[in-house]
C-alpha positions as CSV (number, residue, x, y, z in Angstrom):
1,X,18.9,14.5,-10.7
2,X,17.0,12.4,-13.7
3,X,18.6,9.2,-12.0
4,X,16.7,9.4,-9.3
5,X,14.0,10.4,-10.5
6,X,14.5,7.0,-13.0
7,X,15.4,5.5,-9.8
8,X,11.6,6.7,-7.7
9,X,9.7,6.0,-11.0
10,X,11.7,2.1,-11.7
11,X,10.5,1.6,-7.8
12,X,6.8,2.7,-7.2
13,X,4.7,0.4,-7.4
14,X,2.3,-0.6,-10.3
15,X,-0.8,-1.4,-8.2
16,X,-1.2,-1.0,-4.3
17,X,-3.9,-2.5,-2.3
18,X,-5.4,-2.1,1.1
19,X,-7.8,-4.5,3.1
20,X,-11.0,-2.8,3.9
21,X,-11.7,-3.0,7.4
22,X,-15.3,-4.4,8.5
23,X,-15.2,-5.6,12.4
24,X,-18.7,-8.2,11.0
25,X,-15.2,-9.3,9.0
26,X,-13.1,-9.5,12.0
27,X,-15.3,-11.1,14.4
28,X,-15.8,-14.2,11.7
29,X,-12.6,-14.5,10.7
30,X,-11.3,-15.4,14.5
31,X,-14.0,-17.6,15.9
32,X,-12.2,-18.4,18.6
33,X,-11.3,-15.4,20.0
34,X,-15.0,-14.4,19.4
35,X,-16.3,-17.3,21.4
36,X,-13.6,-16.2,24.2
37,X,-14.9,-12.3,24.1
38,X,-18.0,-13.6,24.6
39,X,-17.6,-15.8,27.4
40,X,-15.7,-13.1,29.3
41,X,-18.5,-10.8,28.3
42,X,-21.3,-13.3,30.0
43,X,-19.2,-13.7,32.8
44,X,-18.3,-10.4,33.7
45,X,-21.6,-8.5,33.2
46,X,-23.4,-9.8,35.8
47,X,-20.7,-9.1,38.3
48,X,-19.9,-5.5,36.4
49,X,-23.7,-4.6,36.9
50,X,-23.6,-6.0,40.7
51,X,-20.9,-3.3,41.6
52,X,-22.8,-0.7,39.9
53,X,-26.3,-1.1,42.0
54,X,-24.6,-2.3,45.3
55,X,-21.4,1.1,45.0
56,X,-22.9,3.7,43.1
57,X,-26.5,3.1,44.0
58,X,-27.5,3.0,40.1
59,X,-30.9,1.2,39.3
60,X,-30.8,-2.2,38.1
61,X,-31.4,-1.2,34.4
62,X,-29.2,1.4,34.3
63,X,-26.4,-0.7,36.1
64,X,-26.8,-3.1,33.2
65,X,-26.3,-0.2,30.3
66,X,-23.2,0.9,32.2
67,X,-21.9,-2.2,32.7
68,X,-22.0,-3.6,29.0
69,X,-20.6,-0.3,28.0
70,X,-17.8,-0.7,30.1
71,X,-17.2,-4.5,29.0
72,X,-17.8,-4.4,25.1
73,X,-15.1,-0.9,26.0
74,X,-12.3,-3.7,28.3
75,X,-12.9,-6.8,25.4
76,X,-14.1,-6.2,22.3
77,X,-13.0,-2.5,21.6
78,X,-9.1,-3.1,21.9
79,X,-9.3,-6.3,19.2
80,X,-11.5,-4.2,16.8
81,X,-8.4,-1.4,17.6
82,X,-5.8,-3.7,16.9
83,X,-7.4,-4.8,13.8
84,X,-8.0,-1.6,12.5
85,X,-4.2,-0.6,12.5
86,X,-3.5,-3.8,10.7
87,X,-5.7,-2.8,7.9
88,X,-4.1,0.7,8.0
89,X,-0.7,-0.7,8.1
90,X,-1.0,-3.6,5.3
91,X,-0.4,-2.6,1.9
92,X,-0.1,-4.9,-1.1
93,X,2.3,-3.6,-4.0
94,X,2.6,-4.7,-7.2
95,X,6.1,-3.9,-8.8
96,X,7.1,-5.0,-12.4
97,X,8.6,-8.2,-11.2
98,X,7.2,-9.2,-7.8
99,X,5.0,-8.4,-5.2
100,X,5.6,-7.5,-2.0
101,X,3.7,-6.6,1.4
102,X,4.1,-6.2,5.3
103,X,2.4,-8.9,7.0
104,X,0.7,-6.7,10.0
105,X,2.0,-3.8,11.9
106,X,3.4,-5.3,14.7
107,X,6.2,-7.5,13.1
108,X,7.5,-4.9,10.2
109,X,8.6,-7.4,7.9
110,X,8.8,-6.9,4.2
111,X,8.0,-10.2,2.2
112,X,8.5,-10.4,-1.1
113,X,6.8,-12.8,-4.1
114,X,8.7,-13.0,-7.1
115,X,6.2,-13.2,-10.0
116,X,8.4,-16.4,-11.4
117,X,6.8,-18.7,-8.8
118,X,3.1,-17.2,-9.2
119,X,0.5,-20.3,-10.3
120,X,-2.9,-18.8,-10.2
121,X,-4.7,-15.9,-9.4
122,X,-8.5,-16.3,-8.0
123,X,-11.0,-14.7,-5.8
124,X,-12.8,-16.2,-2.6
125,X,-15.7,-15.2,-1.5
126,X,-17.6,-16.4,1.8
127,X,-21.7,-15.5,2.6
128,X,-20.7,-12.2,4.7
129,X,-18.2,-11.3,2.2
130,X,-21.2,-11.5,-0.6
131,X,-23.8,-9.5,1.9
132,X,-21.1,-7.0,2.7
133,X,-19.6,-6.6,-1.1
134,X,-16.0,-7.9,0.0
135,X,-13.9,-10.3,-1.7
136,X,-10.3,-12.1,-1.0
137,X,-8.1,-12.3,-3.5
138,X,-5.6,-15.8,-3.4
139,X,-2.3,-15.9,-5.2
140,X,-1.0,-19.5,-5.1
141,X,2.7,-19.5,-5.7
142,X,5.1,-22.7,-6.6
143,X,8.4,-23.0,-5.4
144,X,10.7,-22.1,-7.9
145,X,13.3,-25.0,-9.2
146,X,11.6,-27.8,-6.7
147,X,9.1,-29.3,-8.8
148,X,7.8,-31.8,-6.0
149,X,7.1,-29.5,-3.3
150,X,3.8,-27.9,-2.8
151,X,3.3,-24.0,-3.0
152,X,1.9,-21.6,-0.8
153,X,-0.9,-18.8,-0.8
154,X,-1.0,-15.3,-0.5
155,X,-4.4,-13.6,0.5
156,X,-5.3,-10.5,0.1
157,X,-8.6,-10.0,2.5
158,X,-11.5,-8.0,1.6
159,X,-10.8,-5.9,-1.1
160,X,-13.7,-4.3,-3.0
161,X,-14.1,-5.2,-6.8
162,X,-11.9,-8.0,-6.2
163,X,-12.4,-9.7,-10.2
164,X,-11.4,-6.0,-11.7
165,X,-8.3,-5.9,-9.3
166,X,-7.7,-10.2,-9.9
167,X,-7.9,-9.3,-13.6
168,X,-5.1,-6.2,-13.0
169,X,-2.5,-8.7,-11.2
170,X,-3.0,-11.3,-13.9
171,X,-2.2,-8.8,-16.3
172,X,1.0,-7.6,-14.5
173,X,2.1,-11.5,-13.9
174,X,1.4,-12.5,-18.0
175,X,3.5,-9.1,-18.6
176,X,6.3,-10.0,-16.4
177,X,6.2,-13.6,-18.1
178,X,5.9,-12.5,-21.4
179,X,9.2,-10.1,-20.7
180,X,10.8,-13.2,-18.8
181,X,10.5,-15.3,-22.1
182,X,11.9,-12.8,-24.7
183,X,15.7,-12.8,-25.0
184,X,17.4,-10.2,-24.6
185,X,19.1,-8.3,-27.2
């Protein structure tokens, strides 16, 4: 029984973080789609509020209500959705020796980042992050045993308190590199 209790204890996570959802955050961080949601919104309202007065006999004014209801409902409301589960399903943990996460909900794939190949820890922070309190947190990683080859990033997006949490994971990567560096016994 105590080994796996050992075994629970050895594998929860030190830290875990979730992305705080914000659809402001959403909307700026896809421009493009944006620009497309509002195209199809310009296009389709007019038409939307044309059926309304000419079928249902519904004043002009109230036509136009109804009808951006019903398109902000058909574009805009199934990407803020989508995103939502994302942030739900996204969790960052922090184990002894590496992080891992699932990259959104849709493709269920655990990656892994061996603290070993972690460079630097630092927070980003653009104008709506500052006005809405948000911050992303970037781990650049090196490639482990190929010296010439550049590394990637890791983002964490909005996370509140972000320097209190950057300061937590550089504690657990200097721990992990401090046990690294002592020989064992």
């Amino acid at each position: 029984m105590s080994s796996r209790a050992d075994k629970k204890s050895a594998a929860a996570p030190l830290l875990r973080l979730r992305s705080r959802f914000h659809p402001l955050m959403q909307l700026y961080r896809h421009p493009v789609r944006l620009t497309v949601s509002l195209l199809l919104m310009l296009f389709l309202l007019p038409e939307a509020a044309m059926l309304g007065t000419k079928f249902a006999g519904l004043p002009v004014f109230v036509s136009y209500v109804f009808s951006c209801v019903a398109v902000f409902c058909v574009v805009l409301l199934p990407q803020f959705c989508v995103a939502f589960v994302n942030c739900r399903a996204v969790a960052y943990e922090f184990h002894a020796d590496h992080l891992s996460f699932i990259e959104n909900a849709m493709l269920r794939d655990k990656i892994r980042v061996p603290y070993r190949s972690v460079s630097a820890v630092h927070v980003r922070q653009n104008p709506l992050q500052r006005r809405l309190r948000l911050a992303d947190i970037v781990i650049e990683t090196k490639p482990v045993g190929f010296e010439g080859m550049a590394g990637s990033e890791t983002v964490i997006d909005d996370i509140r308190a972000a320097r209190r949490v950057r300061e937590k994971i550089e504690t657990l990567v200097a721990a992990y590199h401090a046990g690294a560096q002592t020989p064992a016994p």
